[in-house]
C-alpha positions in Angstrom: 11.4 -2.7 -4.8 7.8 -3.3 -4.4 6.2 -7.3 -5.0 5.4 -8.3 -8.5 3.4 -10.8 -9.6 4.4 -11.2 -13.5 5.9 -8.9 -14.7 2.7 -6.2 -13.1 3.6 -4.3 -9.7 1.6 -4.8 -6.8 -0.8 -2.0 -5.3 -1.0 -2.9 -1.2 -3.2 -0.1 0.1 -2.8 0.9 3.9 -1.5 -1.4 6.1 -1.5 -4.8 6.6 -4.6 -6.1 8.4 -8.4 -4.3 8.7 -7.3 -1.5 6.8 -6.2 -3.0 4.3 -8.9 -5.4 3.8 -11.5 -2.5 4.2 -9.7 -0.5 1.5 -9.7 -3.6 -0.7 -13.4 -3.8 -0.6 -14.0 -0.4 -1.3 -11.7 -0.6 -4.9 -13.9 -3.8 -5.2 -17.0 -2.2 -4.8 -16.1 0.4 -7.5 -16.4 3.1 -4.3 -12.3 4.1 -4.1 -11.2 5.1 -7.3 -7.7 6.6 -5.9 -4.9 6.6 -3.5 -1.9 8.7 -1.8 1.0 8.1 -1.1 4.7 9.5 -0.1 6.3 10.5 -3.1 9.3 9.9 -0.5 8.9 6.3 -0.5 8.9 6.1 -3.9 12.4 7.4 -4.0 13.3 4.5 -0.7 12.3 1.5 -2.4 13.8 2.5 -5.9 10.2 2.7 -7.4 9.0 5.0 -10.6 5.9 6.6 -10.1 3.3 4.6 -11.9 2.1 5.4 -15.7 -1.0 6.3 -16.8 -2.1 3.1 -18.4 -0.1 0.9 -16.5 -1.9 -2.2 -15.0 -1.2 -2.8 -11.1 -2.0 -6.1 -9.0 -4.3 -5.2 -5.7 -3.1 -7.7 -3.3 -3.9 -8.2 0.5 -1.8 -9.0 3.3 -0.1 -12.0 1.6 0.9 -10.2 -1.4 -2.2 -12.5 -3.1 -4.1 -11.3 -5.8 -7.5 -9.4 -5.1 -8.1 -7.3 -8.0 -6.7 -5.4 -10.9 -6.6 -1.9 -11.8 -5.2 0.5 -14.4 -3.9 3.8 -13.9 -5.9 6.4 -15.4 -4.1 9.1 -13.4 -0.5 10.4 -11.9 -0.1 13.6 -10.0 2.5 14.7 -7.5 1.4 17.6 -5.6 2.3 19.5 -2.4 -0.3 18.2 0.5 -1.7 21.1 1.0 -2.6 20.9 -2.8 -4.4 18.0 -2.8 -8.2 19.1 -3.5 -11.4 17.8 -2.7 -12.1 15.9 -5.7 -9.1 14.1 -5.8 -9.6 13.2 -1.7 -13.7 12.2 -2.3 -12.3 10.0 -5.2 -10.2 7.8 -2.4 -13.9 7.0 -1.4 -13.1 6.7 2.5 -16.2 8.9 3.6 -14.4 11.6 4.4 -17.2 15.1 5.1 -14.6 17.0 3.9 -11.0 18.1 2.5 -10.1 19.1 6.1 -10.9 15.8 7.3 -9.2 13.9 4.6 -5.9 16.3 5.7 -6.1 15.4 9.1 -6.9 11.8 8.7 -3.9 10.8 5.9 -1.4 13.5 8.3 -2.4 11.2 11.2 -1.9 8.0 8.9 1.4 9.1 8.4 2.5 10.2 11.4 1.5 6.8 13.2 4.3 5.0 10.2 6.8 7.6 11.0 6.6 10.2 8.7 5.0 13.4 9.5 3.8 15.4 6.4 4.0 18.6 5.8 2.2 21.3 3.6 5.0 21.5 1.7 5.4 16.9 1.5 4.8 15.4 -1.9 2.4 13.4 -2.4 1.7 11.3 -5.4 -2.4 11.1 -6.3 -2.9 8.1 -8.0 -5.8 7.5 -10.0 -7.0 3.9 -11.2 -10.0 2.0 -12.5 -10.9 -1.5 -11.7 -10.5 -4.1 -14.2 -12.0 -8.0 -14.9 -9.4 -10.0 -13.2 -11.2 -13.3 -15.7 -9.3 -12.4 -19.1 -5.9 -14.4 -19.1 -4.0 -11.8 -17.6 -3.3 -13.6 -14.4 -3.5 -16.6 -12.5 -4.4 -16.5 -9.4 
C-alpha cells in the first residue's frame, strides 16, 4: 500500500530526489495539473485507482507534506492513447506528444518497466488545494 497521512493517500511524483522536488514545484506553481502512471503498479501495491473528488497528500522525499490536491479526473488508457492535452496538462515542457511518449517510455524503462503501446496507463487529473483549512497538520 502506498503512505497515508490521515486517513488521505499520498501522491509522490517521480522519483525520489531532483525530480521529485522539480515536479513538486511545478503542482505548486499551479503549472502541472496531472500525472501518469502504470496502471500495473496499481495492481502491485494493492492500490484502487483514485476517485474523482478524492483528496491526495503531495509529499516529498520524506513522505512530508508539500501540498494538497483533489482529483478532478481518472482515466486508464492504452499509451499510445494518451493525447496531447492530457500530456501538456503534466506541465513538464514537453514541444510535443512525441516528446512526452519518448520521455515517460524512457522514464519507465530506467525503473524497469518498459511500456508498450498497448501498457495502461492511468491519467490522473488534480487541482491544487489551500493546505491552511484544518485538514492537516503538518
Amino acid at each position: 500500500m502506498w503512505p497515508r497521512i490521515g486517513e488521505l493517500r499520498t501522491l509522490a511524483l517521480g522519483t525520489p530526489g531532483e525530480l521529485r522536488s522539480t515536479l513538486n514545484g511545478l503542482v505548486l506553481a499551479g503549472v502541472k495539473t496531472a500525472t501518469a502512471g502504470l496502471l500495473s503498479e496499481y495492481a502491485e501495491e494493492g492500490e484502487e485507482l483514485e476517485r474523482v473528488g478524492e483528496r491526495l497528500v503531495l509529499v516529498d522525499d520524506d513522505d512530508r507534506l508539500v501540498g494538497l490536491v483533489q482529483v478532478t479526473g481518472v482515466e486508464v488508457l492504452r499509451f499510445a492513447d494518451v493525447g496531447w492535452d492530457f500530456a501538456r496538462s503534466e506541465g513538464e515542457g514537453d514541444p510535443s506528444l512525441e516528446d512526452w511518449r519518448s520521455g515517460h517510455a524512457a522514464y519507465w524503462a530506467r525503473l524497469g518497466t518498459p511500456v508498450t503501446d498497448d501498457t495502461d496507463v492511468v491519467c490522473l487529473r488534480f487541482r491544487l488545494l489551500p493546505t491552511d483549512d484544518g485538514v492537516l497538520s503538518t
